[in-house]
C-alpha positions in Angstrom: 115.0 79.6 108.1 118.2 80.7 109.9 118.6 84.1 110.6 121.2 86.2 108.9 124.6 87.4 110.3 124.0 91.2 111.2 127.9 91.6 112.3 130.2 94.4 110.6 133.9 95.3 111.1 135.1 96.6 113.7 132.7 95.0 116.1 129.8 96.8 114.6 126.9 96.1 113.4 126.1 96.4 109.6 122.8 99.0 110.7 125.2 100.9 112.7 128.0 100.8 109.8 125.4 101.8 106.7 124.1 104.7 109.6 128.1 105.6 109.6 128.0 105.4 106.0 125.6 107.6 105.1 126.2 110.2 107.5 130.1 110.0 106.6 128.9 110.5 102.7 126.2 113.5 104.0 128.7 115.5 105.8 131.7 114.8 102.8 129.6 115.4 99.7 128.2 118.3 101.7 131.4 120.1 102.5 132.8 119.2 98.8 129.6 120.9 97.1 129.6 124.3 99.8 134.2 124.1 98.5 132.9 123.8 94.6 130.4 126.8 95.3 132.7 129.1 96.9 135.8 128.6 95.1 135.0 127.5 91.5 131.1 129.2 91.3 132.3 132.3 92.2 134.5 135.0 91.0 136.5 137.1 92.8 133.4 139.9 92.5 131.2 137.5 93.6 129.4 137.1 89.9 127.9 133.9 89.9 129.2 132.4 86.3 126.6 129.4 85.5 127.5 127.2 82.9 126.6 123.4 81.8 129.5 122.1 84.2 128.0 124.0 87.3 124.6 122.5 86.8 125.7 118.8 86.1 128.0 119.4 89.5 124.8 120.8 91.3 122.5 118.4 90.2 125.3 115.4 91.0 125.5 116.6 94.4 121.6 117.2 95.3 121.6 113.4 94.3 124.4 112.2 96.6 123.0 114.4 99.8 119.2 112.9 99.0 120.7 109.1 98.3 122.6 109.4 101.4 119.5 111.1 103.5 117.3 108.3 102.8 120.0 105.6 103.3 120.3 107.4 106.9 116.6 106.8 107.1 116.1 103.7 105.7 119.0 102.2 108.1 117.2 103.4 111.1 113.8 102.6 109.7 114.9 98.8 108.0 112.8 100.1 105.1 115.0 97.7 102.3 113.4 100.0 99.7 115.1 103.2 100.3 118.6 101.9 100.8 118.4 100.7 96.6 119.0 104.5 95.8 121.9 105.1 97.4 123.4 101.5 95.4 122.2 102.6 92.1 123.8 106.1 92.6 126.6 104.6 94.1 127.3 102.3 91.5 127.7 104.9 88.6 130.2 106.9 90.7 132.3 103.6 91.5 131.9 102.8 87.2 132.9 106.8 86.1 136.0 106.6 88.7 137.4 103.6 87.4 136.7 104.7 83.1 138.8 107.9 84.9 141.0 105.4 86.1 141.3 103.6 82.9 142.1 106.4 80.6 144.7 107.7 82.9 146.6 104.0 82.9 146.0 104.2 79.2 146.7 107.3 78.2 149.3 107.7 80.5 150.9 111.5 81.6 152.1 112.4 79.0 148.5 112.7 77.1 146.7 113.8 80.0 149.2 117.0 80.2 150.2 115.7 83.7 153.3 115.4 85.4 154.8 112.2 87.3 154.1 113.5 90.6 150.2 114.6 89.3 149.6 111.3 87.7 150.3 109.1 90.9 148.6 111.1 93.0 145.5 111.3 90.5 146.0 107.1 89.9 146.3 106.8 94.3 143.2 108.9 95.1 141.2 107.8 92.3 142.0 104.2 93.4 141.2 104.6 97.3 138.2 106.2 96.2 137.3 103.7 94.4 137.9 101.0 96.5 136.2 102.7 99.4 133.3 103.3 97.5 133.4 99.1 96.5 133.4 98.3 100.2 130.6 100.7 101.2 129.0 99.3 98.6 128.7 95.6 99.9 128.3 96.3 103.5 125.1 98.4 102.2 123.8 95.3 99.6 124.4 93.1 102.4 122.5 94.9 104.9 119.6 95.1 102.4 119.9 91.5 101.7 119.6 90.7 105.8 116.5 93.3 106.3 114.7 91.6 103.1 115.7 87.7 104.5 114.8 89.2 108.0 111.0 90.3 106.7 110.4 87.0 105.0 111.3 85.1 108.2 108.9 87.7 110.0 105.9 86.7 107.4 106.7 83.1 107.8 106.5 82.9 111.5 103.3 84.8 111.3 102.0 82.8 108.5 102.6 79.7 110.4 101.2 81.3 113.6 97.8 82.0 112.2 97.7 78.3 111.2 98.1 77.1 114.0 96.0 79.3 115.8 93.0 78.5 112.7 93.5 75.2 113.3 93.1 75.0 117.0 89.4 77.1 116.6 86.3 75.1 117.3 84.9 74.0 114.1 82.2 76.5 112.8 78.2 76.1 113.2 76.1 75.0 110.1 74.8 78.2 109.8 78.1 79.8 109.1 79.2 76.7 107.0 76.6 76.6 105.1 74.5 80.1 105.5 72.2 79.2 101.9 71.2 76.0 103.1 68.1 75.3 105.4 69.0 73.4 108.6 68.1 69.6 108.6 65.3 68.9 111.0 65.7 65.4 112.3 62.4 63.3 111.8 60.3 63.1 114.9 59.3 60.0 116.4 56.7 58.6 118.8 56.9 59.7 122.0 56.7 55.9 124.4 53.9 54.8 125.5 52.2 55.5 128.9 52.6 53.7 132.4 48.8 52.5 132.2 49.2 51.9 128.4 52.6 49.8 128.8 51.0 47.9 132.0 47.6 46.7 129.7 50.5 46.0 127.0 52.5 43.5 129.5 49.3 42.0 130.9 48.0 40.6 127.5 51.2 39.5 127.0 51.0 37.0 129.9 47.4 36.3 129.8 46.6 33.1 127.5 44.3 33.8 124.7 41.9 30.9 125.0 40.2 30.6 128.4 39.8 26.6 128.1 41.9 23.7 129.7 45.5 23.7 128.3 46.2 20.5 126.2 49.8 18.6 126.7 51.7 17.9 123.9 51.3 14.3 121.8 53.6 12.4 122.8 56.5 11.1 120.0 55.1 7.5 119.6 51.4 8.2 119.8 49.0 10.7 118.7 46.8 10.6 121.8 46.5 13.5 124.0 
């Protein structure tokens, strides 16, 4: 399997970029949440007022900074499994900017109690928002996709490496192959016979068996001896 493209823009790297990412994200939704606490939480006496809105704000921002901590993490760990917060959360900011985005081109100005110069600059930051968001967005999938494409390659090449390395191993004894089964004893046989023994053998052999005169044979045309 070929290796995926790691490269970014700017002449980066797509680790380096998501580390960029999320540490650009930490620091904005960081400085946005201490701006919401100090100048809408508060009073002018410093009496907290807590309502419905300050909580949902609270709880939306704890989110963002612990999404954003663990893609930091994950992208210097290349754990693929704690990058998929930060898309989910991600994705539901990118889908309530553009319904904001809708109901202002729908609605227009006029019923959103806006003026011309409020409405364009809502529409333009809503929209690079938004499309920033989209960008991040796919440089952080794709970055996920290479560090899950990555690990498969990595279990392959070690899948294939204990193969071969199984393979090459001498073949296992018959007590490990078989540990339940008896070993086969090979039949014994007769062990030769002796020097003396083999010699009496080889002499009988030679030596005729009746002691008398040896007869020719009869000839073809006559049966005289």
């Amino acid at each position: 399997m070929i290796p995926p493209d790691n490269r970014c823009c700017f002449c980066l790297t797509l680790r380096l970029g998501v580390i960029i990412i999320g540490i650009l994200n930490f620091a904005l939704y960081l400085l946005a949440f201490s701006w919401y606490i100090g100048k809408v939480g508060f009073t002018d006496d410093f009496d907290a007022q807590i309502s419905n809105t300050t909580i949902s704000v609270f709880v939306l921002f704890c989110v963002q900074l612990l999404v954003n901590l663990l893609l930091i993490i994950g992208a210097i760990k290349r754990i693929p499994h704690q990058i998929f917060p930060w898309l989910c959360s991600n994705a539901i900011v990118v889908a309530i900017i553009m319904v904001i985005i809708f109901m202002l081109v729908f609605f227009g100005a006029s019923r959103n109690s806006l003026s011309y110069h409020e409405y364009v600059s809502s529409l333009s930051i809503l929209s690079l928002l938004a499309g920033t968001d989209m960008f991040c967005c796919i440089v952080v999938f794709q970055f996920r996709k290479n560090l899950m494409i990555e690990a498969r390659i990595a279990a392959e090449d070690s899948a294939n490496r204990t193969n071969l390395l199984s393979s090459s191993a001498p073949p296992p004894t018959y007590e490990d192959a078989a540990p339940g089964v008896p070993p086969y004893k090979v039949p014994l046989e007769d062990p030769p016979p002796g020097y003396e023994a083999a010699m009496a053998m080889s002499s009988a052999v030679e030596c005729p068996s009746s002691s008398g005169p040896q007869q020719r044979k009869k000839s073809l045309t006559s049966d005289q001896v």
